[in-house]
C-alpha positions in Angstrom: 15.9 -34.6 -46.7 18.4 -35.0 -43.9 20.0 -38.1 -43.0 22.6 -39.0 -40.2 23.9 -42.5 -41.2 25.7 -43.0 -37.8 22.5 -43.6 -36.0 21.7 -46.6 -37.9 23.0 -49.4 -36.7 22.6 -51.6 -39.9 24.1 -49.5 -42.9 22.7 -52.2 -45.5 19.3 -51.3 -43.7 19.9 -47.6 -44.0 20.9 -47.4 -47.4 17.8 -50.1 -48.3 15.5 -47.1 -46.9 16.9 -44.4 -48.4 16.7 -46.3 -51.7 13.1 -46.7 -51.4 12.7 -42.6 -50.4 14.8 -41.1 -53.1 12.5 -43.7 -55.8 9.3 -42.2 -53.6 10.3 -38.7 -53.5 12.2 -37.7 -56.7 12.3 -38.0 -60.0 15.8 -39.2 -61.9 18.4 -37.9 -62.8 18.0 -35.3 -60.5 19.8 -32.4 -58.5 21.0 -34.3 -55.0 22.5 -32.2 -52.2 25.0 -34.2 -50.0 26.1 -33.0 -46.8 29.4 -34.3 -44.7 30.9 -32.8 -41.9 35.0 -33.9 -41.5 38.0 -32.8 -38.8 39.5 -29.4 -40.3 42.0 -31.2 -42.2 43.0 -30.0 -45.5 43.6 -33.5 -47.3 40.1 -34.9 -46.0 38.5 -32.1 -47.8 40.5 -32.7 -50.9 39.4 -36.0 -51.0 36.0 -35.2 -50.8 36.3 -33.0 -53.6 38.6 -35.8 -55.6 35.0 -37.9 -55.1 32.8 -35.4 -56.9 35.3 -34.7 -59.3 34.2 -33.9 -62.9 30.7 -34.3 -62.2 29.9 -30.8 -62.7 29.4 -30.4 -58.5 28.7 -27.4 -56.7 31.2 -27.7 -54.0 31.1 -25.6 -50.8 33.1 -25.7 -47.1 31.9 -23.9 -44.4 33.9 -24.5 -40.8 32.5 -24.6 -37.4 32.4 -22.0 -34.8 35.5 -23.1 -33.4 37.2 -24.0 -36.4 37.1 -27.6 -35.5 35.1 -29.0 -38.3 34.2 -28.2 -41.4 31.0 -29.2 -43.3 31.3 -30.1 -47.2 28.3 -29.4 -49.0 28.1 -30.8 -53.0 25.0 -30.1 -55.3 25.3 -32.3 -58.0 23.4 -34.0 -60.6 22.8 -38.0 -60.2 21.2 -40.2 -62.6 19.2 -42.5 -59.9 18.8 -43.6 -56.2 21.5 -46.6 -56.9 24.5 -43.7 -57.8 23.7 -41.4 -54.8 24.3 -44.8 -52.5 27.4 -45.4 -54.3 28.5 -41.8 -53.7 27.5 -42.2 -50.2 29.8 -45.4 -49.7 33.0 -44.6 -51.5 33.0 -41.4 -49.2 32.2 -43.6 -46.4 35.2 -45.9 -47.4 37.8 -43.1 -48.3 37.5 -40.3 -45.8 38.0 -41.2 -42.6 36.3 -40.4 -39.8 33.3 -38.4 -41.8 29.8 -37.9 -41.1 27.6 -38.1 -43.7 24.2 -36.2 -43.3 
């Protein structure tokens, strides 16, 4: 499942929907892959990985062609649609400038 949260315009909406797909589409607790892309910047990939810390999360970075941006992908266990969301805001709220996919 891959989402790009900068095309909705509504993020209450979005989040609403992908509540209701994660319930439809998985059962809990469950393995969830998150995927952000961030600025190649050192400190907003720490942070990232300060979010996910001492969940037991598969972290991995991978940077862009030209080295520009770098994608953060996290495999982790989550116990329900209502903690991924949560996961999903806080990295929303603390990393600037990241795109959540």
């Amino acid at each position: 499942m891959q989402l790009n949260m900068e095309k909705e315009s509504n993020p209450e909406e979005f989040y609403d929907k992908l509540r209701l797909q994660l319930e439809e589409t998985t059962s809990w607790p469950s393995e969830y892959l998150y995927k952000f892309i961030v600025h190649t910047n050192l400190a907003k990939i720490e942070q990232i990985h300060f979010i996910f810390n001492d969940m037991g999360a598969v972290i991995s970075t991978k940077k862009s062609k030209n080295g520009k941006y770098t994608s953060v992908s996290i495999n982790v266990r989550m116990a329900d649609p209502n903690a991924v969301i949560a996961k999903y805001k806080q990295v929303g709220k603390e990393v600037d400038g990241v795109i959540s996919l």
